[in-house]
GUFI-21479 format. One record per residue: residue number from 0; y, x negated, z negated of N, C-alpha, C, O in turn. Coordinates in nm, 4 decimals. Each point is the difference from the previous one (the first is absolute). Layout:
N
{site NUM, {Y, X, Z}, {Y, X, Z}, {Y, X, Z}, {Y, X, Z}} ...
END
This chain:
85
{site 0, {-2.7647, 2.6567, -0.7231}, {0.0861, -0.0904, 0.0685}, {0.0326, -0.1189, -0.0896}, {-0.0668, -0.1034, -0.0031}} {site 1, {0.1746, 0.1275, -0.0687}, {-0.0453, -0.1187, -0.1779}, {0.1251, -0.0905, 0.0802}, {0.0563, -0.0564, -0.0938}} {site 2, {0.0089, 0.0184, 0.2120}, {0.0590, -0.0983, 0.0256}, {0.1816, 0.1030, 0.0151}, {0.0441, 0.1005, 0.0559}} {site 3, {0.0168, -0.2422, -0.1729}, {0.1339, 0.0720, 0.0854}, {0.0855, -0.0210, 0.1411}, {0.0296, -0.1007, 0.0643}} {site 4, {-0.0130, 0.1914, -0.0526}, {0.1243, 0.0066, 0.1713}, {0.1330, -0.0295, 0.0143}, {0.0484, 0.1007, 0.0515}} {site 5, {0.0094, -0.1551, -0.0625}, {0.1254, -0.0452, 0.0101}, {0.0206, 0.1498, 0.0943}, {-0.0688, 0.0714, 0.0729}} {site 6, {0.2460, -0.0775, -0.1400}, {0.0601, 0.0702, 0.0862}, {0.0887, -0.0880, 0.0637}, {0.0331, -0.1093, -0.0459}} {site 7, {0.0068, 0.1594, 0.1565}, {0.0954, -0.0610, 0.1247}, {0.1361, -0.0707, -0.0810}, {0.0413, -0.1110, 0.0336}} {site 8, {0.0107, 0.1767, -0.1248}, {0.1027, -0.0102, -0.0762}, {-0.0310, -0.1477, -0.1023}, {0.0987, -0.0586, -0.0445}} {site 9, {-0.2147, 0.0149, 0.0178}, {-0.0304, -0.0749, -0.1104}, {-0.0099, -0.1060, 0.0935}, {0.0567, -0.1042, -0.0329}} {site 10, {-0.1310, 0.1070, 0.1702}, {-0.0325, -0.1036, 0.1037}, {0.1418, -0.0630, 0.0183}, {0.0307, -0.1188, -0.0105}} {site 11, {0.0524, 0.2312, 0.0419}, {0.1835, -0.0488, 0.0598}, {0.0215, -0.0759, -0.1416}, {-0.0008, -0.1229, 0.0075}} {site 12, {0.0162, 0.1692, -0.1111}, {0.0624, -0.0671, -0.0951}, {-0.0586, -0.1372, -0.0071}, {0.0786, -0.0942, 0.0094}} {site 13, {-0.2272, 0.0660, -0.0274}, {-0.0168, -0.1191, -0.0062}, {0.0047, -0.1177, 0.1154}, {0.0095, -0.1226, -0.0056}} {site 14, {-0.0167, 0.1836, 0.0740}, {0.0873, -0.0757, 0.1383}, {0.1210, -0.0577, 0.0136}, {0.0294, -0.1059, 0.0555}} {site 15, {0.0631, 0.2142, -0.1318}, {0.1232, -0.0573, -0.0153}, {0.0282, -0.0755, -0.1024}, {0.0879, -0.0861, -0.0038}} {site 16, {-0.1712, 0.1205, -0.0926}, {-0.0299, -0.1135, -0.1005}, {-0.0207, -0.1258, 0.0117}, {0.0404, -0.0800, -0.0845}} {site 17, {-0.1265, 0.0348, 0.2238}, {-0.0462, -0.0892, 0.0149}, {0.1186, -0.0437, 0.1294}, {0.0480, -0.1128, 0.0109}} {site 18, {-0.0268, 0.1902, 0.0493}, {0.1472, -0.0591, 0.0815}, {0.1246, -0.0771, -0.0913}, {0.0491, -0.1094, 0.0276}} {site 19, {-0.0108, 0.2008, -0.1483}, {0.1142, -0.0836, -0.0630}, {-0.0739, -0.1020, -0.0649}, {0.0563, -0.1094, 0.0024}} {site 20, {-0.1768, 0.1138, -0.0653}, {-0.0374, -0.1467, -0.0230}, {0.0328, -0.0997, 0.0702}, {0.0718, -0.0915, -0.0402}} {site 21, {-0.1411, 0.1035, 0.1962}, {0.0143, -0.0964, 0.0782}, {0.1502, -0.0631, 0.0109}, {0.0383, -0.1169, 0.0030}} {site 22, {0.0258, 0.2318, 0.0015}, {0.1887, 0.0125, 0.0348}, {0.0356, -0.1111, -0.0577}, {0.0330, -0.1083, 0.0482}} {site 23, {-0.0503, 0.1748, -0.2454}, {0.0538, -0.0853, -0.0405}, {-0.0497, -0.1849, -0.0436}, {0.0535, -0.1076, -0.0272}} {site 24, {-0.1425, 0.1476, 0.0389}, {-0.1136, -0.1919, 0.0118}, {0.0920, -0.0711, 0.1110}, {0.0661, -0.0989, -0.0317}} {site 25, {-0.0634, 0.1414, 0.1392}, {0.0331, -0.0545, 0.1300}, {0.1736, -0.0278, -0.0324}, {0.0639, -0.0988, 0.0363}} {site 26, {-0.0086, 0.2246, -0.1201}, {0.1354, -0.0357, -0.0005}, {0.0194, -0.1482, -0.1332}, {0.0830, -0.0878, 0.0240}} {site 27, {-0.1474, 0.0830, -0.1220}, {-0.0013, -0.0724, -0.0891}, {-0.0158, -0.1331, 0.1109}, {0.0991, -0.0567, 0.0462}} {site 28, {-0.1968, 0.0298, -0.0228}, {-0.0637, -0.1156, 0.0563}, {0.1056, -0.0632, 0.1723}, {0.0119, -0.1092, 0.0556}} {site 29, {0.0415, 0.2481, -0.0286}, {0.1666, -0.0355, 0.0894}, {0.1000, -0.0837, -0.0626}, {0.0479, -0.1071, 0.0371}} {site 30, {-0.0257, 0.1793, -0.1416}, {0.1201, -0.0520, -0.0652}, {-0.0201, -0.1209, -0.0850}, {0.0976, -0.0693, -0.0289}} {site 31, {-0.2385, 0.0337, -0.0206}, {-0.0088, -0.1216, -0.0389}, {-0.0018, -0.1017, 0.0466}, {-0.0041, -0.0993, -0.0726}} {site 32, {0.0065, 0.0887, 0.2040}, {-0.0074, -0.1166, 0.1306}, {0.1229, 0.0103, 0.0529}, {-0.0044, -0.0668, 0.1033}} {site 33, {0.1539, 0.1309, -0.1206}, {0.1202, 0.0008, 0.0049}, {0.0492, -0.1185, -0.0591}, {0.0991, 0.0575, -0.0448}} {site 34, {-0.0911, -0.1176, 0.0250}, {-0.0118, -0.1315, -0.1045}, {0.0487, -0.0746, 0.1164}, {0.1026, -0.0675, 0.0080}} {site 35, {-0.1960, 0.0911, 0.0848}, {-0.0553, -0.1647, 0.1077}, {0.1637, 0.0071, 0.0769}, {0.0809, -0.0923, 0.0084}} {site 36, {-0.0641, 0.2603, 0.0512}, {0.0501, 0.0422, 0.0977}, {0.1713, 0.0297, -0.0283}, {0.0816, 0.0023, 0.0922}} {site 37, {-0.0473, 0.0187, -0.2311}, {0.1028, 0.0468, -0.0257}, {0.0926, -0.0614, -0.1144}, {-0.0237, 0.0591, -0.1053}} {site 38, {0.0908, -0.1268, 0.0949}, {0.0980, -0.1110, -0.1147}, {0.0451, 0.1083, -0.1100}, {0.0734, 0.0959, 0.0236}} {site 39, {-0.1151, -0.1194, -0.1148}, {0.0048, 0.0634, -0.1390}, {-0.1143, 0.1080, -0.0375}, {0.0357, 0.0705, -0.0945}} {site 40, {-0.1338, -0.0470, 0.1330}, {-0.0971, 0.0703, 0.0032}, {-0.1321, -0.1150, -0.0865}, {-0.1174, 0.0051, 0.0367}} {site 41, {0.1473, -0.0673, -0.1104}, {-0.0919, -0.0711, -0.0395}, {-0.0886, 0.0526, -0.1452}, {-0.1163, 0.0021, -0.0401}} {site 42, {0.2302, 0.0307, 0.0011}, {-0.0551, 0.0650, -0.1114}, {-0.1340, 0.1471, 0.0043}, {-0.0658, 0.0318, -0.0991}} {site 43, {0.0564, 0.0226, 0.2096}, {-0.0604, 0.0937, 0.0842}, {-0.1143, -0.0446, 0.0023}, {-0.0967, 0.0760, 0.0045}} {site 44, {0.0826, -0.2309, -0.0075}, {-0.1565, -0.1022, 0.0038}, {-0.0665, 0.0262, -0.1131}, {0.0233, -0.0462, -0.1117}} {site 45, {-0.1471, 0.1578, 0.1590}, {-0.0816, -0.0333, -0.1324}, {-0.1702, 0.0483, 0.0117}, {-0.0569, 0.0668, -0.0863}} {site 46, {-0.0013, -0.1130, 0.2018}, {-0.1270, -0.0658, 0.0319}, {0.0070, -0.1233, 0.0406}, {0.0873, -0.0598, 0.0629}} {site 47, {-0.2142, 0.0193, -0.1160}, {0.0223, -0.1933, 0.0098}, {-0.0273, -0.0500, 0.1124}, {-0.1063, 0.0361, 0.0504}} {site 48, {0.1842, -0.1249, 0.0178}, {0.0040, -0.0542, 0.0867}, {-0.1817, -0.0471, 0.1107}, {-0.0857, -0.0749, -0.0469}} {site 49, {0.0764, 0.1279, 0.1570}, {-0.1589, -0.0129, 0.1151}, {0.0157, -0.1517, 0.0747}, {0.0924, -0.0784, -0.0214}} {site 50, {-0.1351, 0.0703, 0.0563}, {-0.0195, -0.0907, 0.1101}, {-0.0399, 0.1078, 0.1394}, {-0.0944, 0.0699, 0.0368}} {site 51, {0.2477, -0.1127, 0.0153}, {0.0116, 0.0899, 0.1331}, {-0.1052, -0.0054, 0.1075}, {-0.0759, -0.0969, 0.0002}} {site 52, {0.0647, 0.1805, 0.0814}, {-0.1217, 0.0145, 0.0769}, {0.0692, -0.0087, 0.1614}, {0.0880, 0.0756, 0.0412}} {site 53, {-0.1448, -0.1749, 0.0278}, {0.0881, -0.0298, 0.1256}, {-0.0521, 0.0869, 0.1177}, {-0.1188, -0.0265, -0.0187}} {site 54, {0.1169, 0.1051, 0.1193}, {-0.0369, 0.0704, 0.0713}, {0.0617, -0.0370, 0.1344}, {0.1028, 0.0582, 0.0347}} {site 55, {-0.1663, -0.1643, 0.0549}, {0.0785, -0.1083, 0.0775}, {0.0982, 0.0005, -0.0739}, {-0.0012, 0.0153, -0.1221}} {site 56, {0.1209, -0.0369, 0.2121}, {0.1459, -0.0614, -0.0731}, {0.0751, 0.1093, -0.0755}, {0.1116, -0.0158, -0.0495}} {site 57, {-0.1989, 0.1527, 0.0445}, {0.0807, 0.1131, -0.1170}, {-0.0444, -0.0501, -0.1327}, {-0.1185, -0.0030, -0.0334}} {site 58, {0.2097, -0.0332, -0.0353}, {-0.0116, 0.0156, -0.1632}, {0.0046, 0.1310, -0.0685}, {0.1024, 0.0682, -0.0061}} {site 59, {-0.2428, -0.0272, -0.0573}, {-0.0305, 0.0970, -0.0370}, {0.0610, 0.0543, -0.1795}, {-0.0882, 0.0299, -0.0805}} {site 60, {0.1968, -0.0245, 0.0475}, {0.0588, 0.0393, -0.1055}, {-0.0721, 0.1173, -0.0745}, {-0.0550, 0.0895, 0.0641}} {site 61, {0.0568, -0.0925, -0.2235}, {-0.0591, 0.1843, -0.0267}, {0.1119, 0.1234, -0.0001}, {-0.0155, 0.1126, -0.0473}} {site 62, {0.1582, -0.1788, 0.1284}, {0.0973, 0.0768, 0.0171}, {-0.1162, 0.0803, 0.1098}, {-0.0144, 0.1212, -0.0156}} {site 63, {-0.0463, -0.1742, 0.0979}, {-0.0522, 0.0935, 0.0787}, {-0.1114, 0.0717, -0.0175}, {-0.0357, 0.0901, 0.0759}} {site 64, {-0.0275, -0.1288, -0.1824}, {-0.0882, 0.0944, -0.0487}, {0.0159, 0.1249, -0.0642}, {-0.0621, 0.1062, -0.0010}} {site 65, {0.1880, -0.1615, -0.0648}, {0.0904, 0.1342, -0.0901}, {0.0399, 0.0959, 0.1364}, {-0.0090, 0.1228, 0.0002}} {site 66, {0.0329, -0.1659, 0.0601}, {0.0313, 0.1001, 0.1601}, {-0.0969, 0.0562, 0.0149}, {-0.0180, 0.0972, -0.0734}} {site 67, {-0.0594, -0.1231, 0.1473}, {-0.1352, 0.0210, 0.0135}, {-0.0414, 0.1300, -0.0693}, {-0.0145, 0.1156, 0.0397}} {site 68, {0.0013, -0.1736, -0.1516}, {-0.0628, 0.1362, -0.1290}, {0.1003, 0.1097, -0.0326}, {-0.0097, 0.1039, -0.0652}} {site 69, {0.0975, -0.1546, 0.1243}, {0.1139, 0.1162, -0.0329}, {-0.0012, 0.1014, 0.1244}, {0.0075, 0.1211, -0.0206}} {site 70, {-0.0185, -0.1812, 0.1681}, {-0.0112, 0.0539, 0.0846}, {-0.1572, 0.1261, -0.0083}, {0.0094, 0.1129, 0.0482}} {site 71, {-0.1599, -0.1710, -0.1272}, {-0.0647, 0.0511, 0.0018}, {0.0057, 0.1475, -0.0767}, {-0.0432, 0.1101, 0.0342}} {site 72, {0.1172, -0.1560, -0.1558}, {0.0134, 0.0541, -0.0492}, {0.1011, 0.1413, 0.0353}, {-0.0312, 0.1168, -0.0233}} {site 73, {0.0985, -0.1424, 0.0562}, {0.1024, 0.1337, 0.1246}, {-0.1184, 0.0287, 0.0836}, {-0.0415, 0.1077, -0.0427}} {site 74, {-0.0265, -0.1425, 0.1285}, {-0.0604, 0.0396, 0.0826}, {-0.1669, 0.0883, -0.0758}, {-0.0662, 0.0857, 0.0587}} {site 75, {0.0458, -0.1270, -0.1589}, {-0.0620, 0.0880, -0.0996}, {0.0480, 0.1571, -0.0069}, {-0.0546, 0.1073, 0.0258}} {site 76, {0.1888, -0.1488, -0.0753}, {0.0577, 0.1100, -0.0504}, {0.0811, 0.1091, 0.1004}, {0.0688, 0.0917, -0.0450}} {site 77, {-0.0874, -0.1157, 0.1779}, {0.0519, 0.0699, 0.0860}, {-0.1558, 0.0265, 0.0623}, {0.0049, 0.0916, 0.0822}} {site 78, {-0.0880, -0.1249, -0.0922}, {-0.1374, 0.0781, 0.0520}, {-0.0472, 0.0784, -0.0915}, {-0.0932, 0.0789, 0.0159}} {site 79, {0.1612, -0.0988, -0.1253}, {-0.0637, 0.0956, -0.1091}, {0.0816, 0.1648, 0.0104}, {-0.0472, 0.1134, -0.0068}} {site 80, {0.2011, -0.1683, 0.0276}, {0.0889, 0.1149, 0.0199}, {-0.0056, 0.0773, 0.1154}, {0.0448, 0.1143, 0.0100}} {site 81, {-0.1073, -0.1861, 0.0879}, {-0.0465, 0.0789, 0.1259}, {-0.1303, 0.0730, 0.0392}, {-0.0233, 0.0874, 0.0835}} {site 82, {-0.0381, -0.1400, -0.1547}, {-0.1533, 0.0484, -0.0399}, {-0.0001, 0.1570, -0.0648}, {-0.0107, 0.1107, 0.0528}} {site 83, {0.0305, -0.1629, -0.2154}, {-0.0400, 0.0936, -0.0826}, {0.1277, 0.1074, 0.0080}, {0.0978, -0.0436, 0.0607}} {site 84, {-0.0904, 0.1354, -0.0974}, {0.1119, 0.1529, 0.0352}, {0.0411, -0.0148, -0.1355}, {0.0827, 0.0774, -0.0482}} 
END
């Protein structure tokens, strides 16, 4: 055979591994675009400034990307918890 098998237990863990990654990327990259949205939150700024991306008249912020990845990231981690036993 010569190949190793993951067990179910190693699959869940790195799943969830890869869920709080996402979690926390998405939460970093939230709170650094707090800046725009919230008076005294400036200091919180610390990726350098994009050139926003217009989507008709929605202005596309990376406040919403940080959503986004954060949302994926839960949704990772609740298919993983429902999945594996």
């Amino acid at each position: 055979m010569g190949m190793n098998v993951m067990k179910e237990s190693t699959i869940k863990k790195l799943w969830f591994l890869a869920a709080g990654f996402a979690l926390l990327t998405g939460l970093l990259i939230f709170v650094d675009d707090l800046h725009d949205f919230v008076p005294g939150t400036e200091w919180l700024h610390w990726l350098p400034d994009f050139t926003p991306v217009y989507i008709g008249n929605f202005h596309f912020e990376h406040l919403y990307v940080g959503a986004a990845i954060i949302l994926i990231g839960l949704s990772i981690a609740v298919y993983t918890y429902t999945t594996y036993p």
